[in-house]
Every structure is written in structure tokens, then in C-alpha cells.
SEDREN-617456 format. One record per residue (C-alpha): residue in one letter; x, y, z. Coordinates in steps of 0.1 Angstrom, whole numbers. Example, Ala and Ser with C-alpha at 12.3 -4.5 7.8 and 13.67 -1.06 7.14 Angstrom:
# SEDREN-617456
+---+-------+-------+-------+
| r |    xx |    yy |    zz |
+---+-------+-------+-------+
| A |   123 |   -45 |    78 |
| S |   137 |   -11 |    71 |
+---+-------+-------+-------+
# end
This chain:
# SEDREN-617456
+---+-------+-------+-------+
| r |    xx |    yy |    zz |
+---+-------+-------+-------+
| X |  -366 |  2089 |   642 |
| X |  -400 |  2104 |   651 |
| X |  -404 |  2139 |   644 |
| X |  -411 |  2160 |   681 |
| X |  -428 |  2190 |   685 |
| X |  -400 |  2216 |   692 |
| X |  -431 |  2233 |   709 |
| X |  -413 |  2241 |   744 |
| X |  -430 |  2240 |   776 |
| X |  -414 |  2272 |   803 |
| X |  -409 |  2238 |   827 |
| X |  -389 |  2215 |   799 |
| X |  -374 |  2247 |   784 |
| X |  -356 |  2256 |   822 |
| X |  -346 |  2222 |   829 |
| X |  -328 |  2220 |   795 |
| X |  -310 |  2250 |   798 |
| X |  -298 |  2249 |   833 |
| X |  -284 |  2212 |   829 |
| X |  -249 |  2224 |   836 |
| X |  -257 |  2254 |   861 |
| X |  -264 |  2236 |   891 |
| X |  -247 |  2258 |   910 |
| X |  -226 |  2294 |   903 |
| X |  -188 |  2292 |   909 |
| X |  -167 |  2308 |   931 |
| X |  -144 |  2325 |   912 |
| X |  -122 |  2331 |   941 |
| X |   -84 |  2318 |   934 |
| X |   -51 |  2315 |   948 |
| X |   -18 |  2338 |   942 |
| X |     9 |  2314 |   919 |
| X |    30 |  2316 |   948 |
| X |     3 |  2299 |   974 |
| X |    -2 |  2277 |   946 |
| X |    31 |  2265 |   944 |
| X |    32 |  2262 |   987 |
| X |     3 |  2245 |   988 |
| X |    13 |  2216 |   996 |
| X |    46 |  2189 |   990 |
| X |    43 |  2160 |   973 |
| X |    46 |  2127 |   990 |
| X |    38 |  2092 |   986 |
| X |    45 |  2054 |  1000 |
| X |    45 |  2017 |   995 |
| X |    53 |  1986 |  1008 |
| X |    47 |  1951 |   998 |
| X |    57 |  1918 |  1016 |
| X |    35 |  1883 |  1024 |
| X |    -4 |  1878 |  1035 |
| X |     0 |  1863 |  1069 |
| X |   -31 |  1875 |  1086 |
| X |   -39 |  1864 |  1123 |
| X |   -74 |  1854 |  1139 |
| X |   -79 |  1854 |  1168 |
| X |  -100 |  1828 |  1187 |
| X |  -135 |  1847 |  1186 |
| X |  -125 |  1861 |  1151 |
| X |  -122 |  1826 |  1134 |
| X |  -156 |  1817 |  1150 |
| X |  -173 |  1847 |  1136 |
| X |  -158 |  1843 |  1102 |
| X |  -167 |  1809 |  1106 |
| X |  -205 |  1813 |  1117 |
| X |  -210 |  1843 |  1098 |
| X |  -233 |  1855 |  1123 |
| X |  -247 |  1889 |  1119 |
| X |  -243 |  1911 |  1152 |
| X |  -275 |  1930 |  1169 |
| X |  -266 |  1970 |  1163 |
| X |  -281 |  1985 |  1193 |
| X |  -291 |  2027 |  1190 |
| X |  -274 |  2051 |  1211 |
| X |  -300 |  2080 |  1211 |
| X |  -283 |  2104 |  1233 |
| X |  -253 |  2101 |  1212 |
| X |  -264 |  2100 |  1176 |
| X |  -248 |  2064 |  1179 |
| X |  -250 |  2029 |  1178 |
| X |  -230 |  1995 |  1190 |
| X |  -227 |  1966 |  1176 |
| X |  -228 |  1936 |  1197 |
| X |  -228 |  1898 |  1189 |
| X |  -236 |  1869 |  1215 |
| X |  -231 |  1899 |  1246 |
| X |  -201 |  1908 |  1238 |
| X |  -198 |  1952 |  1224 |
| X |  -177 |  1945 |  1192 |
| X |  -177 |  1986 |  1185 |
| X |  -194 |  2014 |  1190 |
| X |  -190 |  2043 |  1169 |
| X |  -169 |  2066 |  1193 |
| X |  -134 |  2079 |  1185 |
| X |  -116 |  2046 |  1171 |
| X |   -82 |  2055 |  1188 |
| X |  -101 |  2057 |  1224 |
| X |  -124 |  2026 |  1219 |
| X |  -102 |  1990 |  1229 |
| X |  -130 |  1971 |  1207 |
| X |  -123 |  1987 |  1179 |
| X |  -123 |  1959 |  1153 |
| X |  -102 |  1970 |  1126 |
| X |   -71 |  1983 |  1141 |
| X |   -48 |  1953 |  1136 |
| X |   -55 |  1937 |  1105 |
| X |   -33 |  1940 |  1078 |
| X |   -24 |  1927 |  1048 |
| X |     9 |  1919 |  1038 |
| X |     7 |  1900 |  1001 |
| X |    14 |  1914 |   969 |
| X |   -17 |  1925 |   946 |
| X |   -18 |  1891 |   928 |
| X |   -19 |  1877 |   960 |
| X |   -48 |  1903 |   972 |
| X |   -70 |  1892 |   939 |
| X |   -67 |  1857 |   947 |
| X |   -79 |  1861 |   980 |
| X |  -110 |  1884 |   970 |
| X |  -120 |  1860 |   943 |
| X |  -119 |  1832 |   972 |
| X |  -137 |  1853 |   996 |
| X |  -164 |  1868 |   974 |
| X |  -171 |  1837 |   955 |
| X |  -175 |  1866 |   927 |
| X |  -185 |  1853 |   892 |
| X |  -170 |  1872 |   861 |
| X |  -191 |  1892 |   839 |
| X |  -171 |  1900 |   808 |
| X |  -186 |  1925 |   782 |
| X |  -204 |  1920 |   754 |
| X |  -229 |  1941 |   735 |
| X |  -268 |  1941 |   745 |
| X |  -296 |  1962 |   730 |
| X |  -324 |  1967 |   758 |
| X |  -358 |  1981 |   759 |
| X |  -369 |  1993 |   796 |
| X |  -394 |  2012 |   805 |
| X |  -392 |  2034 |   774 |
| X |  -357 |  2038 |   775 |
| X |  -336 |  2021 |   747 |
| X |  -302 |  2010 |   764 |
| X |  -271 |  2004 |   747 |
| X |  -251 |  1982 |   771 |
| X |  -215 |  1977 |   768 |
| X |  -215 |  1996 |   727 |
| X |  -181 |  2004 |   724 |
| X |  -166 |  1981 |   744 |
| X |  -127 |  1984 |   761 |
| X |  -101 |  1966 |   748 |
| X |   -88 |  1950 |   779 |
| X |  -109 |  1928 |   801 |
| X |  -111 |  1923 |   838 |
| X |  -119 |  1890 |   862 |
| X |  -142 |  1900 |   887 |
| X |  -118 |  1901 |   915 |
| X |   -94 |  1919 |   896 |
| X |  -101 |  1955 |   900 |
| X |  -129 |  1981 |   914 |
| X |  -149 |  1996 |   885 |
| X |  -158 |  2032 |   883 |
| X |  -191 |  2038 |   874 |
| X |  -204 |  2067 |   859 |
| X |  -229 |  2088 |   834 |
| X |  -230 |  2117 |   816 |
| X |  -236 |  2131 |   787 |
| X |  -215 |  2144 |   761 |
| X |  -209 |  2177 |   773 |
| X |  -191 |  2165 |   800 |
| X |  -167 |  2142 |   785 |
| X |  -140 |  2165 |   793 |
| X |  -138 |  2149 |   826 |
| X |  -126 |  2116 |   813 |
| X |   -90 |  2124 |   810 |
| X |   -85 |  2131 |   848 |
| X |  -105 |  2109 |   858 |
| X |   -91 |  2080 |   839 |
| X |   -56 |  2093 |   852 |
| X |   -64 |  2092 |   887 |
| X |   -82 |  2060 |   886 |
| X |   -60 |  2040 |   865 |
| X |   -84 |  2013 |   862 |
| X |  -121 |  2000 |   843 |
| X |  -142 |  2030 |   840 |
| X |  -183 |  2017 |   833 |
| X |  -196 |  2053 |   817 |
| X |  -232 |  2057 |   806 |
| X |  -239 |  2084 |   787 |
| X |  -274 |  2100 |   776 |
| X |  -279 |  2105 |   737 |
| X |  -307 |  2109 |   724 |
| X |  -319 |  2118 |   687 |
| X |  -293 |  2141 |   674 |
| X |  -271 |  2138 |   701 |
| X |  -264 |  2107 |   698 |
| X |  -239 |  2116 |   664 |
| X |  -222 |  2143 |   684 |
| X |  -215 |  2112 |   712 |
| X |  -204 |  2085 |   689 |
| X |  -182 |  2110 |   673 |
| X |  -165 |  2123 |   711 |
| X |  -165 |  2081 |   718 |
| X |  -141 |  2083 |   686 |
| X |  -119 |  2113 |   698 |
| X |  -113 |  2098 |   732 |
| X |  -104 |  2062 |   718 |
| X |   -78 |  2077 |   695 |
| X |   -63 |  2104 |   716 |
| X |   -66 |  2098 |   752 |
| X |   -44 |  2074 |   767 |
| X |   -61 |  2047 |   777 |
| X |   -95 |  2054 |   769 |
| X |   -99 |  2025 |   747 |
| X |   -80 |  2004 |   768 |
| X |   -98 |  2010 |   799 |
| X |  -135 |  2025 |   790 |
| X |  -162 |  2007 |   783 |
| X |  -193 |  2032 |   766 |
| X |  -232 |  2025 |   770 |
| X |  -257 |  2048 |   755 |
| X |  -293 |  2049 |   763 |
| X |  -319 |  2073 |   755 |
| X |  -360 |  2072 |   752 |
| X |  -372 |  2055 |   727 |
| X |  -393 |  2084 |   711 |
| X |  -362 |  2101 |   709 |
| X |  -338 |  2073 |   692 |
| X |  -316 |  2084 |   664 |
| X |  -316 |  2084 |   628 |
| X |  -296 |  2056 |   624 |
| X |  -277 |  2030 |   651 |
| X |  -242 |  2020 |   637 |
| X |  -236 |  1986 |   643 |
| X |  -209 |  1987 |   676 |
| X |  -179 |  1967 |   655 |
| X |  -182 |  1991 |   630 |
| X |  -167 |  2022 |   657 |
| X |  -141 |  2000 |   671 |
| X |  -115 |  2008 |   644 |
| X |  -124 |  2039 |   635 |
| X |   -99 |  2072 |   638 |
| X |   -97 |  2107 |   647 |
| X |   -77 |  2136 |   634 |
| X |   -60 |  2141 |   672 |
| X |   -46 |  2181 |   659 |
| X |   -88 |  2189 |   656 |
| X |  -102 |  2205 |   687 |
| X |  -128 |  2177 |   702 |
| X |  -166 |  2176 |   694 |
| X |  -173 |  2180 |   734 |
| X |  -156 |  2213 |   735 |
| X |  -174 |  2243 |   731 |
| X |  -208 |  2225 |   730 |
| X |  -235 |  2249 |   738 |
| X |  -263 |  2231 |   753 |
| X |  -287 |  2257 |   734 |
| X |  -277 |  2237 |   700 |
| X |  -283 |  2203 |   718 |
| X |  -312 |  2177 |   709 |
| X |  -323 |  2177 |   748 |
| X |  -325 |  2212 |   747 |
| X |  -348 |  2214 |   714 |
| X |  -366 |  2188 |   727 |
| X |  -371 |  2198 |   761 |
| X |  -358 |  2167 |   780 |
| X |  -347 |  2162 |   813 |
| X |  -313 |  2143 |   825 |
| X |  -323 |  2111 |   836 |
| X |  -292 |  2108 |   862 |
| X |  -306 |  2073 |   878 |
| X |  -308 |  2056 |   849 |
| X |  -272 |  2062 |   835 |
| X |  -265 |  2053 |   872 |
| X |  -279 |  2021 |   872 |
| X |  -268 |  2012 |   838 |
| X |  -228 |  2018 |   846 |
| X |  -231 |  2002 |   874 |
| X |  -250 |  1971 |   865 |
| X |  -224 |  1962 |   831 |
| X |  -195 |  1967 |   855 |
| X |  -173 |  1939 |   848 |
| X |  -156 |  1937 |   885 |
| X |  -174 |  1929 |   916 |
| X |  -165 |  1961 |   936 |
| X |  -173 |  1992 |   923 |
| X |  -181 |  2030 |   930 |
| X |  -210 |  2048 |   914 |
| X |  -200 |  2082 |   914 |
| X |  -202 |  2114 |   892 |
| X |  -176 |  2123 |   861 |
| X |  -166 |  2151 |   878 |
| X |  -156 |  2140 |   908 |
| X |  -117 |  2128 |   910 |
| X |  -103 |  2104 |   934 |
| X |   -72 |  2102 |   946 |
| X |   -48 |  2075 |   929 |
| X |   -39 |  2038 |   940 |
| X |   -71 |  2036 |   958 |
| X |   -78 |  2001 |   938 |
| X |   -50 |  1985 |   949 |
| X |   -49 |  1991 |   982 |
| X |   -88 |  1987 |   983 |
| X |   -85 |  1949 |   971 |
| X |   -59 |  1947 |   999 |
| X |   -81 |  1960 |  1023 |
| X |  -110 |  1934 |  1016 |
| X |   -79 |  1906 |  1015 |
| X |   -64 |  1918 |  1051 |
| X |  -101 |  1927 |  1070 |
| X |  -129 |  1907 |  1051 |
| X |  -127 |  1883 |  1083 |
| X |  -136 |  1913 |  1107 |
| X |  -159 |  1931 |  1081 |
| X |  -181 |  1901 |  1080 |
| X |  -197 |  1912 |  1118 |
| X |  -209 |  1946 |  1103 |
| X |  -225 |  1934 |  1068 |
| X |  -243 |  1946 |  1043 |
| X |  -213 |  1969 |  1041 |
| X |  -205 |  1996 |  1019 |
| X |  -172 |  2015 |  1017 |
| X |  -173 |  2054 |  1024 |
| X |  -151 |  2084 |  1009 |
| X |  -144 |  2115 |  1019 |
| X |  -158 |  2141 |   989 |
| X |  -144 |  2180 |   986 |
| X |  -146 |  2211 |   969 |
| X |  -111 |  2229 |   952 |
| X |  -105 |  2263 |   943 |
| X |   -94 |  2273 |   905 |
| X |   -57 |  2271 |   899 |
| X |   -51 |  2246 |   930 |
| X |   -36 |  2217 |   917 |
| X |   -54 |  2182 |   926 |
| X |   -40 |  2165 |   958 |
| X |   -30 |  2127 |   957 |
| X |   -25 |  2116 |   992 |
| X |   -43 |  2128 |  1025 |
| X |   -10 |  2148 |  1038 |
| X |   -16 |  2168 |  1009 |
| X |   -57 |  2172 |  1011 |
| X |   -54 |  2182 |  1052 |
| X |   -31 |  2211 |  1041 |
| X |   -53 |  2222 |  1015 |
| X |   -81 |  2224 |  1046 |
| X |   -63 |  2240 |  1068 |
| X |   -53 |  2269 |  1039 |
| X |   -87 |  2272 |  1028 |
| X |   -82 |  2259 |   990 |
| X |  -102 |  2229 |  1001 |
| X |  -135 |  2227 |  1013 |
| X |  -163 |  2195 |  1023 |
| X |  -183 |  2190 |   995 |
| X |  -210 |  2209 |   991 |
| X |  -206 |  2229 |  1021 |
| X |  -219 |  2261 |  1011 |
| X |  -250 |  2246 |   994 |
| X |  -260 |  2213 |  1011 |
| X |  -236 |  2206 |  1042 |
| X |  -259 |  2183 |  1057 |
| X |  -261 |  2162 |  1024 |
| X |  -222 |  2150 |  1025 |
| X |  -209 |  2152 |  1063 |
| X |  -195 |  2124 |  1071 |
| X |  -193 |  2112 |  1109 |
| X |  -162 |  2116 |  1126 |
| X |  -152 |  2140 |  1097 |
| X |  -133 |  2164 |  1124 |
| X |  -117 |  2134 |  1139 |
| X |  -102 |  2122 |  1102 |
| X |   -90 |  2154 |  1093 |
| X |   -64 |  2153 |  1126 |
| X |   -53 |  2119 |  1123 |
| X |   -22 |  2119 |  1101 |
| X |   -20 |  2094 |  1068 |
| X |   -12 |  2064 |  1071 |
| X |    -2 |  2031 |  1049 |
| X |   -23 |  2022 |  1023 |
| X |   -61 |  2021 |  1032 |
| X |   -76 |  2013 |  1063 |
| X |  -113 |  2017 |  1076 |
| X |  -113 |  2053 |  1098 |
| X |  -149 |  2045 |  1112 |
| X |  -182 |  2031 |  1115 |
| X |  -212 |  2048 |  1105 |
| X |  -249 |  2052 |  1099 |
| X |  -276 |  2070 |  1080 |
| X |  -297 |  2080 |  1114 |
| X |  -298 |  2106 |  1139 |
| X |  -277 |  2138 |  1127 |
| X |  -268 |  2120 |  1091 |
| X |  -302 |  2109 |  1084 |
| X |  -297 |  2136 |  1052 |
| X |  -263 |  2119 |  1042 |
| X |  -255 |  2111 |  1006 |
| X |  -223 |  2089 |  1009 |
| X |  -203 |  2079 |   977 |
| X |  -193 |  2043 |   985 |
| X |  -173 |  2017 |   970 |
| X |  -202 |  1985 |   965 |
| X |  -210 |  1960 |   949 |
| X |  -246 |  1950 |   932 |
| X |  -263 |  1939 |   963 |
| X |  -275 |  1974 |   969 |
| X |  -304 |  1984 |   959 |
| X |  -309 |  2002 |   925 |
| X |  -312 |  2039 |   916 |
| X |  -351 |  2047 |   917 |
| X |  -350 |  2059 |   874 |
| X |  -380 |  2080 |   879 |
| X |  -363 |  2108 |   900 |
| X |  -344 |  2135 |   875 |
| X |  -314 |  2150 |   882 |
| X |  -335 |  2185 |   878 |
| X |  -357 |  2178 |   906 |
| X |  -332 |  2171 |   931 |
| X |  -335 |  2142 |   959 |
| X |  -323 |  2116 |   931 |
| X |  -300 |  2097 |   956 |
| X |  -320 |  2098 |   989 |
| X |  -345 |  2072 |   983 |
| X |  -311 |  2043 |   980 |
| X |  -298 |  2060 |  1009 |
| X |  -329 |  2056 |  1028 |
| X |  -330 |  2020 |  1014 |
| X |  -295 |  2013 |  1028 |
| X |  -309 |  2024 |  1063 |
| X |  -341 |  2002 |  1058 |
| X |  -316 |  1977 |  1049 |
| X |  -293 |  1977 |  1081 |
| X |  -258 |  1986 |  1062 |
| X |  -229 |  2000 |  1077 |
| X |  -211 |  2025 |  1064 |
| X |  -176 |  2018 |  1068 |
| X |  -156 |  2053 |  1060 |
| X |  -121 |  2049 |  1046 |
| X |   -95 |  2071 |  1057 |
| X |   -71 |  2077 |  1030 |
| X |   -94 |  2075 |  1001 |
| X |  -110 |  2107 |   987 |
| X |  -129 |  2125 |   961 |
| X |  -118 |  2161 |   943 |
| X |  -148 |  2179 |   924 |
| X |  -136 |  2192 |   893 |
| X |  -118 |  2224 |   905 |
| X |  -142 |  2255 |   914 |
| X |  -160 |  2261 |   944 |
| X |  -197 |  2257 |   946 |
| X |  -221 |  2285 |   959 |
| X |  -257 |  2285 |   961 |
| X |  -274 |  2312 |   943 |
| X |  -315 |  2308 |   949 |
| X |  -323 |  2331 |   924 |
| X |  -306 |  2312 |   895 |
| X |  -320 |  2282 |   909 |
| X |  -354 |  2297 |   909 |
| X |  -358 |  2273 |   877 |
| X |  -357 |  2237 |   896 |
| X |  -385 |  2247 |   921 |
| X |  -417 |  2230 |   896 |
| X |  -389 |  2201 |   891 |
| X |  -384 |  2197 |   931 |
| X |  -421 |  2199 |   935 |
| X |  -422 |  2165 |   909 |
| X |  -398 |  2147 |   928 |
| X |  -409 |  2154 |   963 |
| X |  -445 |  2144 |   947 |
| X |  -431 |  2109 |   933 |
| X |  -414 |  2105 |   965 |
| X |  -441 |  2110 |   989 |
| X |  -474 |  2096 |   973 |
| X |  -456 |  2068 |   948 |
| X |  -422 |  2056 |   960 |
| X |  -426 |  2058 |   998 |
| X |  -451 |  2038 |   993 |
| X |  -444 |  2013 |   979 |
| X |  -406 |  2013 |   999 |
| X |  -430 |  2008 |  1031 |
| X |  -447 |  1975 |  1019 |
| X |  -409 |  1959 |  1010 |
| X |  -392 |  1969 |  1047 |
| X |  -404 |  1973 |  1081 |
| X |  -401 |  2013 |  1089 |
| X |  -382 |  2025 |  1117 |
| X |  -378 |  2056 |  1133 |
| X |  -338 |  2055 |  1129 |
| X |  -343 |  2058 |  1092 |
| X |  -354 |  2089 |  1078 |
| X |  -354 |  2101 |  1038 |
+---+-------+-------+-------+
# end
């Protein structure tokens, strides 16, 4: 390993430190008895045969595969979508617009029969695991180095992918529970950190269920900053962990970390791209470790594609929108919309991010959604777009990897790290189709902003907003033709 210069600049030193203090939390909880009155717990199923119906000017479009002419609604913050003169939708209240496209289709089949039907309407190849060592740009990249145990066909499930590093490996557990399918996670380890990770990869394997069933690890990390010494990936497969010791993520103090001594930053796009690239499935959702979604949400997302694919095709490039919030301390986790929209209403939920970035995460129609009542399995709420009031908007989708890539020169200190694919989608003419009964819950604690703590990330800012406006808008402007609907 080559020896670095512990020599700290203030600028590395702050950005080290503060990793995990994005924010400050509200420490603000509820009573045990409003805990337990929260909310009741309800849930519902059904399952029966795929018999979906086209109609006329439906089989034609799926058919032709034409791509319908969205046409800007200025006054309105709006647009509509129209294909050979005919106003498919527009994006006003679904339940008061008679074109709205996906109110009637359904589908009916089991979940074998949904995978078979996403294979045959994807035309998705498989891309099982298997171990790759990868130099890029400067970055050494473990892909797929401890691998899962179970593998899945590409239309088989929706993938989550995420980073981290492993500090924050706590997260796993309830994520993996609420998911309950292939989790991609990439997680930064460099030099000495890099131990401390393999070593947490060990603990999980052995005494979480279903980590090594379901969890496939990638490691990256510069390649001035590579470890001692690489273990070969067989060689962790079979090893085992003493399940009554506490594990080597808890109590970490980012003080005694190798990024700290070392004064490195978090490079967030990278572990980004990285999950979401080795993700064995042809659907998934890039998201953040700490953000929880609410269960069954693969199943009834592969039914979704299997029932409405034929009157999605209008609208694509697609991607698949969730609703994100905030929880207090104490409040246990929601699993079904009911649940969530009582939560609102009490106050022990909030929109993500409200109180620091509301702009960043409001989702159209968001006041609408919340008084419309749950319905069966998943269905798409709305239609919308990153222009006029949501030009800021930072959706967490459901995708695939058509869209464009993470730009891995933006840190996660500097802010800004998501816009740029954002803006990209816009250049790029995707809707954003926003589910209604799929959500994400941040780990619990409510986010405040608190400038002078944050005092720290201003020099970082300043290097992102730098990149962004003399490097990367740049060179975004020679790929697409601008437009004034799209806006970083």
C-alpha cells in the first residue's frame, strides 16, 4: 500500500469528519401511547389469471411503438401527451381526466406468470454474477467480490442498488427485510478500511438472515489508497463469525477511519453506478441504505409492467417514481399507504427533506396522492416531469440501465451529486411515472438544517457547482439539444 501523508488539509480534514452529519436530528418523539395509536396494521392480496384487454387504438400503439409528441402547458406547469391528434393524457387530476391511460389495466396472473411476461416484453438478457477486478479512472473496483448465494433471471425480480460504506452497514438488516429481494451494495474501502469491511461482510453473511442469500458486495476504492493485501473472493465465502460478538460496524468512530486519516471524500456516484451496473435483474432502484421501502413492492412492481407495459409504451423512456419521507424516533416503520397517510396526518411523518430541501423531493400531485385511499397492489398515480415548478426534483425511481450514469466526479460533500442525471432525464424526454402505493421511510429521525454545522461543505459546494458549470454543462450541451423546459 503506498504510504500517504497524514498531513491534513482544513478542506479534506471537514469533509472527513462530517461524512455522517449531513444534517442534525430532531430529537422530537412520540408518547408510547401515540406510538401504539399510530396507526393499525393492514394488508391485501389477490391472485387470479392475466387476461388483459386492448383496445383497438391500444393494440396499434403497442404495435407501432410510436412515441407520442408531449406538448408544454406553461400556464399550468404541465404538459400533454398526444399521438397522431389524439390527447392521450395530460397531467391533471387522474380521477377528473377521461384519457387517463392507466386506469383500467390490470393484471390478473400469478407472479410466475408476471415474470414470464416481463422476460417476453423486455427481451431482457441475464447477467448473472461473477467476480471482476476493474481499473477506472483511478478507482480500483471490486465488482460482484463476495457474491450471494442465490441467483436471479433478469426478469425475475427488481434489484436494489445501493453504496455505502461500512459505517453504515447497520442499515442492511431493515432494509433487506422490507425488500425481501437482490440487494446490489457497493461499498467504499479504501486502505485500512477495507479490513474493517471484509470483516462486517463476514458478520452479516453469518448472522443476518438472508444476507448471504440475497447480497451481493462490491468494493472499490482509489488506487493510491488500495489495501495491504486483497483476499482472493472464494476464500470469504465460507468463512464465520462469532454471532454473540457485538459487530465491527458498531461503534465505529469515523475519527479512527482510513478516510478520515487520509482526508478523503465519499465518492457517492461511483458506488452508485457500480451497484447499479452489476445488478443482476433488469429493473432496479438506485437508492440510499438508509432509505426503507415499504414491502411487496417487487411483486406487485413485475405485475404492474405485465398488466400496463402495452399503455406505458406511449410515454417512454419511462422511469418509475416513489414517494420518499421522513419518521420521527420511536414510530414504528409503516408497510402500506393506509398506514403512511395516518402517520401525515398525526405529524410523525413528514416529505422528505422538508425542512431542509423541500423543493429537491416534491413530487407532483403529492397533495392529490395523499387523499386518495390505497388501493390493490401497485398502480401508476400520475404523470410527471422535471420542468416548470419540479425543475429542482430529485426522484428515486425504479429503472433500468438505459438511463444515463451518475456523473463520478461530483462528491457527496459538495452536494448537487444527483442533479446533473436528473437534468439528463429532462434532456432526454422521460416521464416520470409516480407510483401510488410504493414508498420510501428514511431511517427514523427527523432531519433539520443547521447552517452553522454545515458551515464545513460550503468550499465542497463551491467544487461541485465549479465542475458543474465550466466542465459538465458543457460538455452535456454538445450530447443534447438544450431547452428551456429543462433546468439543472
Amino acid at each position: 500500500m503506498k504510504k500517504t501523508s497524514k498531513k491534513r488539509t482544513k478542506l479534506e480534514s471537514d469533509a472527513s469528519n462530517h461524512l455522517d452529519k449531513e444534517d442534525v436530528e430532531d430529537n422530537e418523539t412520540m408518547s408510547e401511547t401515540e406510538t401504539e395509536n399510530a396507526y393499525s396494521s393492514e394488508s391485501e392480496s389477490s391472485e387470479g389469471q392475466f387476461t388483459p384487454e386492448l383496445s383497438e387504438t391500444d393494440s396499434e400503439i403497442f404495435k407501432r411503438q410510436e412515441i407520442p409528441i408531449k406538448v408544454p402547458i406553461e400556464e399550468e406547469k404541465y404538459y400533454a401527451v398526444y399521438y397522431e391528434d389524439r390527447c392521450l393524457h395530460s397531467t391533471g387530476k387522474p380521477k377528473d381526466d377521461p384519457t387517463y391511460p392507466f386506469s383500467s389495466c390490470r393484471f390478473n396472473g400469478n407472479l410466475l406468470e408476471a415474470q414470464s411476461a416481463v422476460r417476453n416484453l423486455t427481451k431482457c438478457n441475464n447477467n448473472f454474477s461473477t467476480y471482476k477486478l476493474q481499473n477506472k479512472n483511478g478507482y480500483i473496483i471490486l465488482n460482484n467480490y463476495v457474491i450471494s448465494s442465490k441467483r436471479f433471471a433478469c426478469e425475475e425480480s427488481v434489484t436494489y442498488a445501493t453504496h455505502a460504506d461500512y459505517t453504515f452497514l447497520d442499515n442492511l438488516k431493515p432494509l433487506l427485510e422490507r425488500w425481501n429481494g437482490p440487494i446490489s451494495l457497493a461499498i467504499h474501502a479504501p486502505g485500512a478500511d477495507f479490513n474493517k469491511t471484509v470483516d462486517s461482510i463476514i458478520y452479516l453473511r453469518n448472522c443476518v438472515d438472508l444476507v448471504k442469500e440475497l447480497v451481493t458486495f462490491h468494493l472499490y476504492f482509489l488506487e493510491q489508497h488500495s489495501p495491504y493485501k486483497i483476499p482472493e473472493p472464494d476464500s470469504i465465502l465460507d468463512l464465520t463469525y462469532d454471532c454473540s460478538s457485538d459487530p465491527p460496524f458498531i461503534g465505529a468512530k469515523r475519527e479512527n477511519m482510513y478516510v478520515t486519516e487520509n482526508n478523503l471524500t465519499y465518492p457517492i456516484n461511483v458506488g452508485r453506478n457500480v451497484a447499479r451496473t452489476m445488478s443482476e435483474t433488469y429493473f432496479m432502484i438506485t437508492s440510499d441504505i438508509e432509505l426503507y421501502p415499504n414491502p411487496n413492492i417487487i411483486p406487485d412492481f413485475l405485475k404492474l409492467i405485465a398488466g400496463c407495459e402495452y399503455k406505458i409504451i406511449p410515454y417512454k423512456p419511462v422511469v418509475f417514481v416513489l414517494h420518499i419521507f421522513e419518521i420521527k424516533k420511536q414510530i414504528p416503520i409503516p408497510s402500506t399507504k393506509s398506514q403512511l397517510i395516518k402517520l401525515l396526518e398525526k405529524g410523525a411523518v413528514i416529505p422528505f427533506h422538508k425542512k431542509i430541501c423541500a423543493v429537491c423531493h416534491t413530487i407532483p400531485k403529492f397533495e392529490e396522492w395523499k387523499k386518495t385511499n390505497q388501493s390493490e397492489g401497485l398502480q401508476i398515480f400520475n404523470i410527471g416531469s422535471r420542468t416548470g415548478a419540479y425543475y429542482h426534483w430529485e426522484p428515486i425511481y425504479i429503472g433500468t440501465n438505459a438511463e444515463p450514469k451518475y456523473d463520478e466526479r461530483l462528491t457527496w460533500e459538495g452536494m448537487k451529486d444527483k442533479v446533473v442525471q436528473g437534468y439528463e432525464l429532462c434532456l432526454m424526454n422521460y416521464s416520470f411515472l409516480v407510483l401510488d402505493n410504493a414508498f420510501l421511510i428514511h431511517k427514523p429521525g427527523i432531519k433539520v438544517s443547521d447552517p452553522d454545522k454545515n458551515k464545513w461543505r460550503k468550499r465542497f459546494i463551491d467544487i461541485n457547482d465549479n465542475l458543474i458549470d465550466n466542465t459538465i454543462l458543457p460538455e452535456i450541451k454538445k450530447r443534447y439539444k438544450s431547452t428551456s423546459q429543462c433546468q439543472l
